[in-house]
N, C-alpha and C positions, 0 to 999 in steps of 0.2 A: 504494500500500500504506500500510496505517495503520501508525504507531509500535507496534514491539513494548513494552508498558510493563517489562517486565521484562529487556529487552534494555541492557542499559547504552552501549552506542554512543549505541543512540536516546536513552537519558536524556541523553548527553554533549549531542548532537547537538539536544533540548530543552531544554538548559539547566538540567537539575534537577541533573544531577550536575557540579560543578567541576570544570576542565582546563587545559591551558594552549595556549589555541587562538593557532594561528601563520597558518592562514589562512580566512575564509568565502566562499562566492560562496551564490549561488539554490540549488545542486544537490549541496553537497557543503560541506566542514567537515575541519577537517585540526589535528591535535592533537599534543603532545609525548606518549610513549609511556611509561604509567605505570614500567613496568620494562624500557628501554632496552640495547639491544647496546652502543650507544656517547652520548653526548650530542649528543642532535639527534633521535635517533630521533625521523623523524613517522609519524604514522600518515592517512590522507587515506579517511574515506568518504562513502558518499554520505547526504546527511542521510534520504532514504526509506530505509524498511528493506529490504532485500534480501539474501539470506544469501550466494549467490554469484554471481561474475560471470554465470554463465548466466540469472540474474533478474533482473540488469540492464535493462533497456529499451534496445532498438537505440540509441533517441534522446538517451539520456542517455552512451552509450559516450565519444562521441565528446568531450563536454564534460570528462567525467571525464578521460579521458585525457590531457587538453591537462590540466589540472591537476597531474597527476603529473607531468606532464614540467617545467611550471613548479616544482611541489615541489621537485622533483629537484635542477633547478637553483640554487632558494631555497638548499637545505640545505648542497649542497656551497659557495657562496658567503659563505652566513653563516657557516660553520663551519669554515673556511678547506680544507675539505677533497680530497684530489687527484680523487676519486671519489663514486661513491652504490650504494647496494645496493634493490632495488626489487623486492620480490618481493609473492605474493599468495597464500594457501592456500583451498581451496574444500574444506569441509568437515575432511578428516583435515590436523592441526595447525593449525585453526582456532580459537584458544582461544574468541573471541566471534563469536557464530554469527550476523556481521553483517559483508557483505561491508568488507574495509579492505587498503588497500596500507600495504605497511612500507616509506618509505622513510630509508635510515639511511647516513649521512656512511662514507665510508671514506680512507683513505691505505695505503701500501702499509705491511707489515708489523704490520697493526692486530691482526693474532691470528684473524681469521675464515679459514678455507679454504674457499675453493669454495661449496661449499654443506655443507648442513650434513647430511646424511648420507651413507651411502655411496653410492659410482657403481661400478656394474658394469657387465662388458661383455657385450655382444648375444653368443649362443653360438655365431651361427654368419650368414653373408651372409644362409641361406633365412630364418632367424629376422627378420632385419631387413627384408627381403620381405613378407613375411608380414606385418608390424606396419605399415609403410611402406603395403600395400593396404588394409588394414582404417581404418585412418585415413584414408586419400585416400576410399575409401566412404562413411565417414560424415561426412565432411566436406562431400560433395558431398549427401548426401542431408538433413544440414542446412540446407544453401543453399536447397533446392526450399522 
């Protein structure tokens, strides 16, 4: 895929827009996070443009993801941290529509809870059945 020119990832990720890159390889680019949960916040994507994980290339999963985990690692090390938070949004609270992992330093007591909206519970064992098939389905019928 060609760089989105209007996508600012891909600008970071071409070098027209300034950041404060922490790590590069071939496939991917990993930057401090212009407005941060805590300092450290990185952000890790892959330097082709792809919106989200399901645009990914098989081929490239596997590198990228060895990257996070190094990230991962990086972050809480450099930043003396007990922990890391490592999440990724596909589409809805995707602010830039340019696949990227948040990964960001944690310690216990930091002020985050869980996640950040609310969790509710399944109404009922059949409900949870019910979602529990519908995903094993399409899960197998992606594999084909």
């Amino acid at each position: 895929m060609a760089a989105e020119s209007a996508c600012k990832f891909c600008q970071i990720a071409a070098r027209q827009v300034g950041s404060y890159v922490v790590f590069e390889d071939s496939i991917s680019l990993a930057f401090l996070d212009k407005r941060p949960l805590f300092i450290g916040h990185t952000l890790l994507i892959p330097k082709q443009h792809y919106e989200t994980l399901a645009d990914l290339p098989r081929e490239v999963i596997g590198p990228f993801f060895l990257n996070v985990q190094l990230l991962a690692q990086a972050v809480e090390q450099a930043l003396e941290a007990e922990g890391s938070f490592v999440a990724l949004n596909n589409r809805v609270s995707q602010s830039v529509a340019h696949l990227h992992v948040h990964i960001v330093p944690r310690r216990a007591k930091d002020g985050l809870r869980g996640f950040f909206w609310p969790r509710i519970a399944h109404p009922d064992e059949e409900q949870m059945k019910k979602a529990q098939a519908a995903i094993e389905r399409a899960a197998a019928e992606l594999r084909t």
